[in-house]
N, C-alpha and C positions, 0 to 999 in steps of 0.2 A: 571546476565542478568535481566532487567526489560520486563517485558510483555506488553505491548498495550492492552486497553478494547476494546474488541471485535474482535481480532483477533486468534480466534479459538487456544488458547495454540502456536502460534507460535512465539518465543524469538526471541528478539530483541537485539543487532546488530545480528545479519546472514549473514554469507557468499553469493555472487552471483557472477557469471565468465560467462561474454562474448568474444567471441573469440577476440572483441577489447579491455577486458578490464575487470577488476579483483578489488572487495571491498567489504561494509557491506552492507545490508538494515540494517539502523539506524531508521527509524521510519516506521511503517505502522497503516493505519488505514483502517479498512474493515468494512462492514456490513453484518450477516448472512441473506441473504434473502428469496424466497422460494423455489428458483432454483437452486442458486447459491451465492458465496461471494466475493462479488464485495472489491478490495483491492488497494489503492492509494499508494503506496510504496516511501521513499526517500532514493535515492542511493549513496555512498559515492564512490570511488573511489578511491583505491590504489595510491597516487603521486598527491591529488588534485584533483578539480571538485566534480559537484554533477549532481543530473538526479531525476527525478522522474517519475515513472513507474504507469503507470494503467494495471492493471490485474484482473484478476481472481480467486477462486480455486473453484473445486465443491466441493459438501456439505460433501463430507467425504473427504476436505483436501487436494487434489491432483492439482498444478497448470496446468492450464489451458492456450496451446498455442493459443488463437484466442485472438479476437479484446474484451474487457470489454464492456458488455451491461450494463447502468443503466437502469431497467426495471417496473421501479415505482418508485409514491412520498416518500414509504418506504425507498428504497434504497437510494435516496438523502438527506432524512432526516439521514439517518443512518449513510451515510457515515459523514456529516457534523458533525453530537454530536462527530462521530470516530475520527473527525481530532482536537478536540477539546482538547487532547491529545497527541498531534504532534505538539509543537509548530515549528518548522524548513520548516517539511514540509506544514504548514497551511500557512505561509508566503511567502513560493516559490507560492504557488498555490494565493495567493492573488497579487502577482505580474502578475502570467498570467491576472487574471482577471479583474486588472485595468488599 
């Protein structure tokens, strides 16, 4: 398993199961910030397709169900160099954005 920089020891691929649907997290990129670590995930899917997930965990690890705050120019920076690392998911996320 390769690791992701800066994603607090958590390997990569990873299982993930929703009750519509079942695969890896194949890439993530987070930034440790002062609150919280903000974390852009790419989701693979069991049979095809893909997803990418904004979330959270708090600072000792634990994911977090609300909505992802980016809460400073830290955090934006952070997460950017993080995706820098993520070639798959830096691409999806540049297609939202163009």
């Amino acid at each position: 398993m390769r690791r992701n920089a800066g994603a607090k020891g958590r390997p990569v691929p990873r299982p993930f199961e929703f009750h519509w649907g079942k695969g890896q997290i194949t890439e993530e990129a987070s930034f440790t910030g002062e609150y919280t670590e903000p974390a852009i995930q790419l989701l693979e899917y069991e049979g095809g397709g893909q997803g990418i997930r904004f979330c959270y965990y708090s600072l000792d690890g634990r994911f977090q169900r609300s909505p992802m705050m980016i809460d400073s120019e830290d955090s934006l920076e952070g997460l950017r160099a993080a995706l820098e690392s993520t070639p798959k998911l830096r691409a999806l996320i540049k297609k939202l954005s163009s």
